[in-house]
BAGU-109491 format. One record per residue: x, y, z of N, C-alpha, C in turn; residue in three letters. Coordinates in pm, whole numbers. Layout:
((X Y Z) (X Y Z) (X Y Z) 'Ala')
...
//
This chain:
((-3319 -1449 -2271) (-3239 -1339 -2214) (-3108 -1394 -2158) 'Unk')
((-2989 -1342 -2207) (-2855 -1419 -2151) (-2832 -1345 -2051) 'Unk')
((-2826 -1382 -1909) (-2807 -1401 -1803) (-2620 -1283 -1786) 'Unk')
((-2609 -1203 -1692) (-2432 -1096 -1700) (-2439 -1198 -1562) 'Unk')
((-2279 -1178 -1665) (-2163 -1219 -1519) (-2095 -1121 -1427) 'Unk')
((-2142 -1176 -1280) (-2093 -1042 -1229) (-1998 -1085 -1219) 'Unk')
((-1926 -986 -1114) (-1790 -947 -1132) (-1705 -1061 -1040) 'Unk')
((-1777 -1099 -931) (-1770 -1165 -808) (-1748 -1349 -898) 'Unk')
((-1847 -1357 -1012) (-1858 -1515 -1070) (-1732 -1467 -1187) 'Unk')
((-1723 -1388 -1230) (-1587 -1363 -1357) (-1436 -1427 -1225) 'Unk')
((-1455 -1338 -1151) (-1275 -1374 -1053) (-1308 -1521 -1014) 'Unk')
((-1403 -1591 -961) (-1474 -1743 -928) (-1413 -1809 -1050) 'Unk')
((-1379 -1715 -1186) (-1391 -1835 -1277) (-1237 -1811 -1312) 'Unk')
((-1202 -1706 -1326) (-1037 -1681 -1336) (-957 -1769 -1227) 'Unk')
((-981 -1773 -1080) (-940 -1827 -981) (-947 -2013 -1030) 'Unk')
((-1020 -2028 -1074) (-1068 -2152 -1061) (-949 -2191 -1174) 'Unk')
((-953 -2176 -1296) (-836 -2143 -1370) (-698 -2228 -1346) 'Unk')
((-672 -2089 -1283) (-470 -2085 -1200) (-508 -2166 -1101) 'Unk')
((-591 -2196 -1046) (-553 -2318 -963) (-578 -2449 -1024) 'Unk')
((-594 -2471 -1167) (-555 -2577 -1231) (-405 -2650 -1225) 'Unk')
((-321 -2544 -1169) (-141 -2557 -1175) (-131 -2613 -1045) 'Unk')
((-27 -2679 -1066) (27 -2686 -950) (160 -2755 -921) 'Unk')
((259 -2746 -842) (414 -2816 -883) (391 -3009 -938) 'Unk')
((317 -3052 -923) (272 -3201 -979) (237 -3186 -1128) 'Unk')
((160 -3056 -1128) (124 -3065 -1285) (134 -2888 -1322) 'Unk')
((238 -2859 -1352) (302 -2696 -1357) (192 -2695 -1540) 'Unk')
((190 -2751 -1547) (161 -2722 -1732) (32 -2813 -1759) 'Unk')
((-117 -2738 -1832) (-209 -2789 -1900) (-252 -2737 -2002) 'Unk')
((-330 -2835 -2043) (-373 -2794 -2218) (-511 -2778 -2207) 'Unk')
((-578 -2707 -2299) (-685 -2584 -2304) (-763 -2709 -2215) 'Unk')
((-736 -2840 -2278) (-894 -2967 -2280) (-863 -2985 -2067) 'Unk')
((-758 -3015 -2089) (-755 -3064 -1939) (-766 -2964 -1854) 'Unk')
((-786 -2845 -1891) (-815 -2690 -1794) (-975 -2696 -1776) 'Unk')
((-1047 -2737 -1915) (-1152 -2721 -1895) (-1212 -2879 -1829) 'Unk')
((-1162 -2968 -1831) (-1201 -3067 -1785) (-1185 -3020 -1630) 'Unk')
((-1073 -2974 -1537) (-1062 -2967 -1376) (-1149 -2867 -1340) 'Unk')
((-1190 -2713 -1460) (-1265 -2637 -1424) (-1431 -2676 -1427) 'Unk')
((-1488 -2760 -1501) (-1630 -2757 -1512) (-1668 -2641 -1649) 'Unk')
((-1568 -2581 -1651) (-1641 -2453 -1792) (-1643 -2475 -1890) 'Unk')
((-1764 -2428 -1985) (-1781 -2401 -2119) (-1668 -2401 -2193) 'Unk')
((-1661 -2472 -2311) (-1509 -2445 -2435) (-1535 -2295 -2450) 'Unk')
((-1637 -2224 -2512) (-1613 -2109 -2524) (-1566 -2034 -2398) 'Unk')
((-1612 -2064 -2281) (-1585 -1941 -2146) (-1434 -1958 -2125) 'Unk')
((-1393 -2068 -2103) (-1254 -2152 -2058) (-1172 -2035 -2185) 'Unk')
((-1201 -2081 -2319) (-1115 -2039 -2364) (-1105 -1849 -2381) 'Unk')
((-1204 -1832 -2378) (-1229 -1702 -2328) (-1129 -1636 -2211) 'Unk')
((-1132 -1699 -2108) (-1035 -1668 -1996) (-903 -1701 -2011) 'Unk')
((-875 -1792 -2061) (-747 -1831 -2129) (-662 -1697 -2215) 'Unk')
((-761 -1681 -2314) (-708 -1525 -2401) (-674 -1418 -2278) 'Unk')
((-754 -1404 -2214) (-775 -1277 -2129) (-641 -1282 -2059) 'Unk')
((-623 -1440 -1988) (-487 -1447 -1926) (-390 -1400 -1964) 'Unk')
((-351 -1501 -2119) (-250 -1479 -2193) (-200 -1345 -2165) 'Unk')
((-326 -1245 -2260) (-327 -1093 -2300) (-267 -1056 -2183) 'Unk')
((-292 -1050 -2051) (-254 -962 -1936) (-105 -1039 -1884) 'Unk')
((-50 -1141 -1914) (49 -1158 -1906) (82 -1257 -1762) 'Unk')
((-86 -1295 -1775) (-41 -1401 -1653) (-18 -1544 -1615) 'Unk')
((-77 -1559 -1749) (-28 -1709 -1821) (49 -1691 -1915) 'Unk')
((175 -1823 -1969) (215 -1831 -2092) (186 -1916 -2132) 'Unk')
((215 -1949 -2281) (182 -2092 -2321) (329 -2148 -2420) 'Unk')
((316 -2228 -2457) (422 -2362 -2512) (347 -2448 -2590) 'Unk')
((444 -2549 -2684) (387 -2595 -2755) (302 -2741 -2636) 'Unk')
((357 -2744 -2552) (296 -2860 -2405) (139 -2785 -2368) 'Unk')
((132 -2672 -2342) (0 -2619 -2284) (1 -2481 -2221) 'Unk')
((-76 -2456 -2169) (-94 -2311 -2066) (51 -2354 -1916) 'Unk')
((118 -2251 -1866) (148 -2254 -1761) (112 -2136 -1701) 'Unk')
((158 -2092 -1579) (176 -1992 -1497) (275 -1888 -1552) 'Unk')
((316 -1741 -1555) (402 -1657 -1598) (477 -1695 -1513) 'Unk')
((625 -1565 -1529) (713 -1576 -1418) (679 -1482 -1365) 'Unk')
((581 -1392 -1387) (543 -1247 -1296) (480 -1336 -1160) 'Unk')
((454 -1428 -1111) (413 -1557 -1019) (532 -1543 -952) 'Unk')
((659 -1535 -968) (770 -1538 -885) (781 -1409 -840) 'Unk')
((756 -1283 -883) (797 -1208 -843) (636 -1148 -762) 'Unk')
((593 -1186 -771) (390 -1170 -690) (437 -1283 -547) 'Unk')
((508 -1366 -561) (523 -1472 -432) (635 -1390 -340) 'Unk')
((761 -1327 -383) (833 -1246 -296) (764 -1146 -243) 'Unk')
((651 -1070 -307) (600 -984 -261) (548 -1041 -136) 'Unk')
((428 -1126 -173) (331 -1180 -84) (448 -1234 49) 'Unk')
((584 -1254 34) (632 -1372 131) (689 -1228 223) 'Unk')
((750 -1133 112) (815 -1017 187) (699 -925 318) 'Unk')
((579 -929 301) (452 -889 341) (427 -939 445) 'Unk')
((406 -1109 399) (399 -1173 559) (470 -1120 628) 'Unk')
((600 -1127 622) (726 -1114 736) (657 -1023 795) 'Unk')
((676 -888 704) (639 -742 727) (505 -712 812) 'Unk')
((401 -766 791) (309 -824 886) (324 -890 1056) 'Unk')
((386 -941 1035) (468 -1030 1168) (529 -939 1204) 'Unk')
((641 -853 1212) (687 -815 1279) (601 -689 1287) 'Unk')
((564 -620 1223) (449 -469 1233) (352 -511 1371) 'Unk')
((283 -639 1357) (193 -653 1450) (164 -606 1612) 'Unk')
((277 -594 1709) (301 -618 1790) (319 -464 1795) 'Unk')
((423 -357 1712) (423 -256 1707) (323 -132 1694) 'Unk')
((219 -202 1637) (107 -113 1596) (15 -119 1669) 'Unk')
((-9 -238 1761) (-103 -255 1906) (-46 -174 1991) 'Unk')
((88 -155 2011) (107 -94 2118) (138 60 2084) 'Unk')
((166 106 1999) (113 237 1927) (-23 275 1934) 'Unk')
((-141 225 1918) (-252 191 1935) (-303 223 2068) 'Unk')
((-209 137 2155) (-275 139 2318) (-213 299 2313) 'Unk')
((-129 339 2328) (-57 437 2353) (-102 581 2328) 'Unk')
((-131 539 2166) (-200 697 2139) (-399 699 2126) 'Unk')
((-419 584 2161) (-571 580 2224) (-656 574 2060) 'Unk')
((-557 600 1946) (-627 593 1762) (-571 502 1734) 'Unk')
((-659 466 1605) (-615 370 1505) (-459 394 1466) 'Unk')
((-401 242 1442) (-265 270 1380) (-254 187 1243) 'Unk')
((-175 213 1126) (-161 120 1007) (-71 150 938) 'Unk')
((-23 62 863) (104 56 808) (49 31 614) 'Unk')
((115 94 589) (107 91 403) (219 96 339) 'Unk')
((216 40 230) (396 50 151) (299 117 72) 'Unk')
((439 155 -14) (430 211 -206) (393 142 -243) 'Unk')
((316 194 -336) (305 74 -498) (307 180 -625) 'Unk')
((394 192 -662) (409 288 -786) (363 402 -760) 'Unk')
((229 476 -817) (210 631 -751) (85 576 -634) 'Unk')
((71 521 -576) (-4 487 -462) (50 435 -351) 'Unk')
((-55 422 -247) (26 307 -168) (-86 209 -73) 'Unk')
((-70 123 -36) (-163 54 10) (-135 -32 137) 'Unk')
((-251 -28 202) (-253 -102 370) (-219 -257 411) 'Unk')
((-164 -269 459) (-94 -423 486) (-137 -453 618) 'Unk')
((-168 -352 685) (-164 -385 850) (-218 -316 917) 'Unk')
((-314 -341 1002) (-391 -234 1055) (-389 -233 1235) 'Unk')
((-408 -190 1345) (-461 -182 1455) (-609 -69 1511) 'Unk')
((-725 -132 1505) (-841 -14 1504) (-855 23 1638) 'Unk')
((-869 153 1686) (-888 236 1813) (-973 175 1833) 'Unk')
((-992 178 1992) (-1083 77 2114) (-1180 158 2119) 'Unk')
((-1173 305 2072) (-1268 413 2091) (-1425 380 2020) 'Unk')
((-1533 449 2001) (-1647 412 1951) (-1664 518 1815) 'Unk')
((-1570 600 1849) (-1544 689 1690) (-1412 644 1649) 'Unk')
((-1345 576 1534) (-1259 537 1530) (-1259 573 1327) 'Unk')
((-1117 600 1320) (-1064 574 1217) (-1024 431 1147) 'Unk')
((-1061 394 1023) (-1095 272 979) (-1035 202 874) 'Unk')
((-912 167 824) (-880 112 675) (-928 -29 662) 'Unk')
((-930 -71 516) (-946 -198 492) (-791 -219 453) 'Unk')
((-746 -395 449) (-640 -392 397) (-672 -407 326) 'Unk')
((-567 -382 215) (-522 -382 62) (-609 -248 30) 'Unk')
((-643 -180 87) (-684 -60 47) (-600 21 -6) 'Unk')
((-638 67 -116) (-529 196 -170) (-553 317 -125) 'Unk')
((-452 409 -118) (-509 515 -107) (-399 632 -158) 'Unk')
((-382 742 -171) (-348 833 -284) (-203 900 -205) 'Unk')
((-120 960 -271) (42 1016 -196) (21 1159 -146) 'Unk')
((-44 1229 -243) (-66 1366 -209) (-139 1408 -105) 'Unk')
((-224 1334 -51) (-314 1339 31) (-329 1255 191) 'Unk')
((-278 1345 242) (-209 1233 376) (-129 1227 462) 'Unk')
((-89 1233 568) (-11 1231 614) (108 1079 583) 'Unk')
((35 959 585) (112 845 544) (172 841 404) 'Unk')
((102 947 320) (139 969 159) (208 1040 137) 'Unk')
((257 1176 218) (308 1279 185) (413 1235 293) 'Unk')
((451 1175 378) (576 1149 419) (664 1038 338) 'Unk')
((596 891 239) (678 852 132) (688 938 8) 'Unk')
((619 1042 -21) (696 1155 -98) (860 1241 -44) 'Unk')
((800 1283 78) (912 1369 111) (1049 1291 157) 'Unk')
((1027 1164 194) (1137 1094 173) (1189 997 55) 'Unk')
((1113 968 -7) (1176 879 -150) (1245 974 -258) 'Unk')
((1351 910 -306) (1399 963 -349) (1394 949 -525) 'Unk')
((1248 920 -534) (1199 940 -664) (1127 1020 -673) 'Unk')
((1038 1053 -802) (959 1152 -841) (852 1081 -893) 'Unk')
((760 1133 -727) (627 1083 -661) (498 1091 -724) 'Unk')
((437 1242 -676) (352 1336 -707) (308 1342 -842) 'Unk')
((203 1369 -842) (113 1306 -996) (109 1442 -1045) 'Unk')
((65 1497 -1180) (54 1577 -1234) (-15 1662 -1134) 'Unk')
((-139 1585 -1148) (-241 1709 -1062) (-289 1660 -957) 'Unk')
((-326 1733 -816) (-337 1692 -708) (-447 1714 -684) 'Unk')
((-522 1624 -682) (-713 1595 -716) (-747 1622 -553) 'Unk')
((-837 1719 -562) (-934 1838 -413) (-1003 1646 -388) 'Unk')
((-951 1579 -241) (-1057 1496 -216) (-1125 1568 -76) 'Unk')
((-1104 1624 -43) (-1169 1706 117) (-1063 1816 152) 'Unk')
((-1182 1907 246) (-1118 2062 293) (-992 2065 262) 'Unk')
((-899 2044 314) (-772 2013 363) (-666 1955 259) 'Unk')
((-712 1915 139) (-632 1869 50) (-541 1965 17) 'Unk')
((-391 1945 14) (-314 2046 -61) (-308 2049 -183) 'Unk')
((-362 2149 -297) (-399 2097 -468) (-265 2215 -528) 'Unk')
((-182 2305 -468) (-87 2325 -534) (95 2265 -514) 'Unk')
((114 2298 -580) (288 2191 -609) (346 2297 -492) 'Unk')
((354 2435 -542) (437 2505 -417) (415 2494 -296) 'Unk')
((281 2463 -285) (249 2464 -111) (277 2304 -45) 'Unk')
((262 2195 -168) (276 2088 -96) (482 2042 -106) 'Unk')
((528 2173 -193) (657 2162 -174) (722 2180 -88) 'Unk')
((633 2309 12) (695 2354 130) (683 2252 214) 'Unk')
((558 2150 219) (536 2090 323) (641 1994 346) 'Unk')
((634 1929 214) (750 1824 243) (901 1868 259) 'Unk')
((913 1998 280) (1033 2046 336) (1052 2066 489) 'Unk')
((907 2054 527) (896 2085 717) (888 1933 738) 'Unk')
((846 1807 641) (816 1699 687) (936 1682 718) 'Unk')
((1080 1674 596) (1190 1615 650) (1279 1669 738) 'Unk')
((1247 1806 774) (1313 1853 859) (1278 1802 1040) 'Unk')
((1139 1772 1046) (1074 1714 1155) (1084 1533 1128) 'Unk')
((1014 1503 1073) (1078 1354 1032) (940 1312 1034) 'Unk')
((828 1340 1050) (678 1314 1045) (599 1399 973) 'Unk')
((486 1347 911) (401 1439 846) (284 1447 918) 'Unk')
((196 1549 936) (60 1554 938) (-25 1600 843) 'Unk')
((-163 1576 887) (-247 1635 781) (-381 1653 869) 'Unk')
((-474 1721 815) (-620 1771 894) (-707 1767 767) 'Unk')
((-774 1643 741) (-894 1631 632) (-835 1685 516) 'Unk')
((-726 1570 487) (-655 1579 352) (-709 1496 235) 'Unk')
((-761 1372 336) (-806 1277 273) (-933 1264 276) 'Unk')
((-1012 1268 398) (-1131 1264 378) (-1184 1360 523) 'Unk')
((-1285 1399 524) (-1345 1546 593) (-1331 1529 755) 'Unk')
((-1240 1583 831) (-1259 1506 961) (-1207 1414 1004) 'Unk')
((-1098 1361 922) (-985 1244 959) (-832 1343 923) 'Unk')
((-772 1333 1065) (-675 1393 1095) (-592 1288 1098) 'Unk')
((-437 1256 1069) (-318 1174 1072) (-204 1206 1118) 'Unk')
((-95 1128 1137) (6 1173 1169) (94 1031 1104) 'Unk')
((182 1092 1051) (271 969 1005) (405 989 975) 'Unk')
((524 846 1025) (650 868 992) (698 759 876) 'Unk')
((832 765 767) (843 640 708) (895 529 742) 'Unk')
((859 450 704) (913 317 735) (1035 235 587) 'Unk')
((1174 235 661) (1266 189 606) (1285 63 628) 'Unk')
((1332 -67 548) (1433 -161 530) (1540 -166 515) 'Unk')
((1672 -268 502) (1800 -271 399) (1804 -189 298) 'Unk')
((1717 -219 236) (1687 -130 64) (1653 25 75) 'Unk')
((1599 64 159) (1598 167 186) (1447 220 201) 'Unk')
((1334 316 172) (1212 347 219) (1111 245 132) 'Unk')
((1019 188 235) (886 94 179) (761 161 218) 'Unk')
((744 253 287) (622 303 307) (608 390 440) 'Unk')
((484 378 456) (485 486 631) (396 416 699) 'Unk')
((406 440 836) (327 444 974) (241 525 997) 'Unk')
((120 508 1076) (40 630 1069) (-51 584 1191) 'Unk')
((-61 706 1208) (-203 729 1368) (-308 785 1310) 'Unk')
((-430 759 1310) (-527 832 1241) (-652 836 1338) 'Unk')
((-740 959 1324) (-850 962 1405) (-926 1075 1394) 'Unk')
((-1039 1067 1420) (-1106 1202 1414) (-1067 1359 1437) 'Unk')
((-1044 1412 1400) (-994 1540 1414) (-1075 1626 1546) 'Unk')
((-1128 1611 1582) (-1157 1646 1742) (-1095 1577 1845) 'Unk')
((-1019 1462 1814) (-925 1424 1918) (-833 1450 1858) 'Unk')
((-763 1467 1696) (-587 1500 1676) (-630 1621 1625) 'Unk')
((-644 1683 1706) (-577 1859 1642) (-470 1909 1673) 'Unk')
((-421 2013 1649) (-317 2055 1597) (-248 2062 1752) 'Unk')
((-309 2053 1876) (-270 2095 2006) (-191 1925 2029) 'Unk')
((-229 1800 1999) (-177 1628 1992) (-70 1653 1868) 'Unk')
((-92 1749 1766) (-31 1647 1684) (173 1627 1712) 'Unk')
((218 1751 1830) (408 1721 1777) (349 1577 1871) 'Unk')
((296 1557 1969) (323 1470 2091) (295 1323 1969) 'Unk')
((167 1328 1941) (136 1159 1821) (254 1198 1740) 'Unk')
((318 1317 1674) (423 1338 1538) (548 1203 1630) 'Unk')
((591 1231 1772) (679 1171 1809) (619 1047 1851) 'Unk')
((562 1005 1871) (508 869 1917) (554 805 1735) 'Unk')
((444 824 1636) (488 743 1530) (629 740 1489) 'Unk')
((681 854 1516) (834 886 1436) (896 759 1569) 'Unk')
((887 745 1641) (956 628 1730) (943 466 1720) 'Unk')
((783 460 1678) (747 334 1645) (774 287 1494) 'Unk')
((780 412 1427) (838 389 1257) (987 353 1299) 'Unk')
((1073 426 1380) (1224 398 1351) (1192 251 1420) 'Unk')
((1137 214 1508) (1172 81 1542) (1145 -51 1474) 'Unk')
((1038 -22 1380) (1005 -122 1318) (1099 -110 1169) 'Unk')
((1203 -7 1157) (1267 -9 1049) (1386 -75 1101) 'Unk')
((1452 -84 1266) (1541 -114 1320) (1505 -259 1295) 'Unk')
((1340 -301 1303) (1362 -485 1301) (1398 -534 1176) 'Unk')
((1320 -510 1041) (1344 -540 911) (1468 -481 832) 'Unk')
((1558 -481 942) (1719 -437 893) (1734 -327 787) 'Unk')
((1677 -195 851) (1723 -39 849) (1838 -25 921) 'Unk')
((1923 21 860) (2035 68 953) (2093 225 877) 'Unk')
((2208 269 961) (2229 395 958) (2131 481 1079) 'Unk')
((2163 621 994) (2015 734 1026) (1902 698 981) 'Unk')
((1840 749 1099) (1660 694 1079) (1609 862 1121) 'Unk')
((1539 916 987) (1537 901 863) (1635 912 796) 'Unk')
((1679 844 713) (1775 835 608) (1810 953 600) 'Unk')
((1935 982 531) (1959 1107 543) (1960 1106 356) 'Unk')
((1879 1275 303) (1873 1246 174) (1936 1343 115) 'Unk')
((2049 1309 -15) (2148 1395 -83) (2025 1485 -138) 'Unk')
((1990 1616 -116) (1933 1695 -204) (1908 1707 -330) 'Unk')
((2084 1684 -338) (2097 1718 -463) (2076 1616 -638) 'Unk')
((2059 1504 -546) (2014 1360 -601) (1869 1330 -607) 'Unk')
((1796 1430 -550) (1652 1467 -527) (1627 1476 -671) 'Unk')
((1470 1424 -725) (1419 1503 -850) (1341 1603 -749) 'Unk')
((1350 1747 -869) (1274 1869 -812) (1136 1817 -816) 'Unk')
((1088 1857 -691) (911 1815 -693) (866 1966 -761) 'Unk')
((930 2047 -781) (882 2180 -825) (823 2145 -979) 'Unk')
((938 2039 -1044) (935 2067 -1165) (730 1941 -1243) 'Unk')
//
């Protein structure tokens, strides 16, 4: 009986891999990959294809190296730290302040995902993992990098994840017309049943990377907390856009007319 690889020993063996490289020896050949890894000719080369295919190795007539998508995965990771470091300090004391969880998420194409978290001291508490993804339409932290980016966000269809989800285009059009007029979004079990948010975006130089957010059970943020938390984040978002060199208006101020229609 041949024995499955889970999923946990497949990344063990990919990992093991790319860390064959390194600036002493940037470049190896199939034999000396499998010699530093311990693996099978068939598995080694097996993972090798897989690399190639996804574009994360190249090769030469010398051997396997690293892609250059590696340079642009290291700015990320280096841009993050920073972004980390300076978030830290901001989101504890957001945290102390509004008595909930606080966290920070950028974009990532139609998603966006958690970099930074602070969890409420409370014993009911709102909870992310980092690197957690989580969806635009649905959210207060999601639906405020809609209503401020000045791309075209919003997915075809806006998938029912709890009560509160907005699933039509007109209604979540209006919203993001009260978001930018207020400069924060909320939401009441948009995302999941009983988790209420409040969130503002967070700008750089370049202009919007993601949002800020307060999150917590919806028996402590109802609708009676939410302008008072709406202004708490909208203050701690402009400041942490003031450190990572946002300048101008905070929120940006956005040409309409340079808008894609979210209608369409």
């Amino acid at each position: 009986m041949v024995e499955r690889e889970t999923s946990g020993q497949m990344l063990d063996r990919f990992v093991s891999v790319l860390s064959c490289f390194s600036v002493d020896a940037p470049v190896a050949t199939a034999a000396e990959i499998r010699e530093r890894t311990g693996l099978p000719p068939t598995t080694a080369n097996r993972l090798l294809r897989s690399l190639l295919d996804r574009g994360v190795l190249s090769q030469d007539r010398r051997g396997y190296k690293l892609s250059l998508r590696f340079v642009g995965w290291a700015e990320v990771a280096k841009a993050a730290s920073d972004l980390v470091e300076a978030s830290t300090p901001i989101l504890a004391e957001l945290r102390d302040r509004s008595g909930e969880s606080t966290g920070l998420a950028l974009l990532d194409n139609d998603c966006r995902y958690v970099i930074n978290n602070c969890s409420s001291r409370k014993s009911i508490v709102f909870h992310t993992e980092i690197g957690q993804t989580l969806p635009l339409h649905a959210g207060s932290g999601g639906k405020v990098i809609v209503a401020f980016s000045n791309q075209q966000l919003l997915p075809k269809r806006l998938k029912k994840l709890a009560s509160g989800t907005i699933t039509t285009r007109a209604d979540l059009v209006d919203e993001l017309e009260l978001i930018r007029k207020r400069g924060w979004a909320y939401a009441q079990s948009e995302r999941e049943e009983g988790l209420n948010s409040v969130a503002a975006p967070v700008f750089d130089a370049g202009g919007l990377i993601g949002s800020m957010t307060i999150g917590g059970p919806s028996f402590r943020m109802g609708e009676a907390r939410a302008e008072e938390l709406g202004e708490m984040v909208f203050a701690a978002a402009r400041e942490l856009s003031l450190v990572i060199g946002h300048v101008g208006d905070y929120p940006s101020a956005l040409d309409m007319n340079d808008r894609n229609d979210t209608r369409n």
